[in-house]
N, C-alpha and C positions, 0 to 999 in steps of 0.2 A: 308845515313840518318843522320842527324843532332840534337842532342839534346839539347834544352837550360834548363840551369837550371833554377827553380824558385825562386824567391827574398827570400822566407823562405820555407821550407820544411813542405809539409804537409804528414798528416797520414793517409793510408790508409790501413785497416784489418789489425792494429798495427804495419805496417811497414811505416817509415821515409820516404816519395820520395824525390829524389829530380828536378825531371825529369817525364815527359811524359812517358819514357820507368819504370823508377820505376813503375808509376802507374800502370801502363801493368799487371808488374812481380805479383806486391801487389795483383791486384782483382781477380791473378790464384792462391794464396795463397804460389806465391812464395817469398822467400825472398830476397829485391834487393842488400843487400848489398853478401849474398851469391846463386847469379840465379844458379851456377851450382847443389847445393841440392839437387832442386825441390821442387813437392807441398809439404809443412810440414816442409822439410828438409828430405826428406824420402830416398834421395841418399846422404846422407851426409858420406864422410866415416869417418872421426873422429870428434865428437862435440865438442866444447868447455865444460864444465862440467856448467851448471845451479847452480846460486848463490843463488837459491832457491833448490837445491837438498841439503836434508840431508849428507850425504856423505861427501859433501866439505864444509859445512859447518864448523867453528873455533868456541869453546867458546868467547860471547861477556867477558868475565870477565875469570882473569885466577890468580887463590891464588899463593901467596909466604910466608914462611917462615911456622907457626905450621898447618897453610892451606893447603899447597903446597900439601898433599898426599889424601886431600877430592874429590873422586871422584864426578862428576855428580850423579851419580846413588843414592848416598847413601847419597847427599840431597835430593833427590826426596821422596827415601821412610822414611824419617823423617815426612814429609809432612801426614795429614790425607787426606786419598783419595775421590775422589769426589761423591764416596756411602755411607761413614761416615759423611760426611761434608754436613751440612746443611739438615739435616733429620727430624732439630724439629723446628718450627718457634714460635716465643711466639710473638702474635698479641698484648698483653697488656704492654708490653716493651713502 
């Protein structure tokens, strides 16, 4: 069996085809760039890590010099928290 590709790749249930057999994989909800997975990826034996997982995610910004030792955490709790904040509204402002 023979596949040709298409002039541009379409998306089908968030996966890229680029192919007749893509599209197969795509509407079982498998992925074509990895069909061995399966549906979800649910045989997958090691994922790549999600650049939307917390975990691996990197600070977008990173202090140097009297900074360098401010963690995360303890700009956060300088911050008033979102049951403090914004409790009293004054409509005549």
């Amino acid at each position: 069996m023979t596949t040709v590709n298409y002039p541009s790749p379409v998306t089908v249930n968030g996966y890229s085809c680029k192919n007749c057999t893509d599209v197969d994989e795509a509407k079982q909800h498998i992925d074509p760039a990895h069909p061995k997975d399966g549906p979800y990826g649910v045989d997958a034996k090691s994922q790549p890590p999600s650049p939307s997982d917390p975990k691996t995610q990197t600070p977008a910004v990173t202090f140097g010099g009297a900074l360098a030792g401010v963690s995360q955490a303890a700009s956060t709790a300088a911050q008033p928290s979102a049951t403090q904040q914004g409790q009293r509204l004054n409509v005549f402002a």
